[in-house]
N, C-alpha and C positions, 0 to 999 in steps of 0.2 A: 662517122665522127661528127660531132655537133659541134655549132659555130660555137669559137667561144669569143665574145664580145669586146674581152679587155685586150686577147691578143690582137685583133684587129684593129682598137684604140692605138696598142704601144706600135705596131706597122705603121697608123698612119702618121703617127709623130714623129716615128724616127723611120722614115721610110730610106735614107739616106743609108743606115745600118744593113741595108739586105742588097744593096745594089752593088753590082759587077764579085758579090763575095760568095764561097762556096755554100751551099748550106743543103744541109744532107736529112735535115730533120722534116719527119714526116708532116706534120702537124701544122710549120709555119707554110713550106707547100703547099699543103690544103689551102689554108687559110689567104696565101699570095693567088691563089687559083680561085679561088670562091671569089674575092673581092674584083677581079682582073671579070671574072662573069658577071658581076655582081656590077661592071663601070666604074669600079671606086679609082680601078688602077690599070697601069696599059704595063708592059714588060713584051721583051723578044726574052727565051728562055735559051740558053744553052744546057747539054746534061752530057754528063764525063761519071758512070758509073751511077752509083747512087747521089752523089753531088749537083745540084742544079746552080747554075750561074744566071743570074736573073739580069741581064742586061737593058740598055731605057727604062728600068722602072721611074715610074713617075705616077703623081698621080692624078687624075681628070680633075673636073670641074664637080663630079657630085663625091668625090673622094673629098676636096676642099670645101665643099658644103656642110656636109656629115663630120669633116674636122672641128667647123666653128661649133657644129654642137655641143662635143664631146671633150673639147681639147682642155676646157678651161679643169684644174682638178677640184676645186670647191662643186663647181656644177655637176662632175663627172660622179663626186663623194656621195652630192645631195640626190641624184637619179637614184642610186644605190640605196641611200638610205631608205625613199622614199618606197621603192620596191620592196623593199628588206622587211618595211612596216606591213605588205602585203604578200607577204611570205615567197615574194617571188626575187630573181634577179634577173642583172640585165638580160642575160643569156634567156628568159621564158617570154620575153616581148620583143616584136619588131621593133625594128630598129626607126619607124615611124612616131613608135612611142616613145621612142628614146629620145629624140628630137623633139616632140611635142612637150615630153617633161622639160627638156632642157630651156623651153623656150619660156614655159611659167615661172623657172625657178631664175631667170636670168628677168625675169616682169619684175617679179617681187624683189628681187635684187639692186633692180634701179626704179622701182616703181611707185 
């Protein structure tokens, strides 16, 4: 399965939405397991069947880093766009570059 970027965006914003609740979907799993490798985010798991109970989730210090990137939507629009111009999206660059755009487009923003 390949990362997809924006899922991980709406996890780390609404990381409140996944915690102590059942969730049986393959995908957001992944995605909570990638970022928890990943240090975005810490969780104890419970599993009752195909259902996982994501218990403590929280999420670190480079999960709140990687949020100030990405969190603002104009910023998050103008990465997209600016990607889009080179026929890529966020999902075909690391997420280094994702934050390095963010950080030009927040310059020129207040610059």
């Amino acid at each position: 399965m390949r990362l997809d970027k924006e899922l991980i965006r709406d996890i780390l914003l609404n990381i409140h939405k996944y915690k102590d609740v059942p969730i049986s979907d393959y995908k957001i799993k992944y995605h909570l397991l990638i970022m928890k490798d990943g240090e975005l985010i810490s969780y104890d798991s419970l599993k009752d069947g195909s259902e996982t109970f994501y218990t403590h989730l929280d999420m670190s210090s480079k999960g709140y880093e990687l949020l100030t990137h990405i969190s603002n939507s104009y910023v998050w629009d103008s990465i997209k766009e600016r990607l889009q111009g080179r026929d890529m999206t966020v999902n075909d660059v690391p997420m280094d570059i994702t934050k390095w755009l963010s950080q030009e487009i927040m310059k020129e923003m207040f610059g």
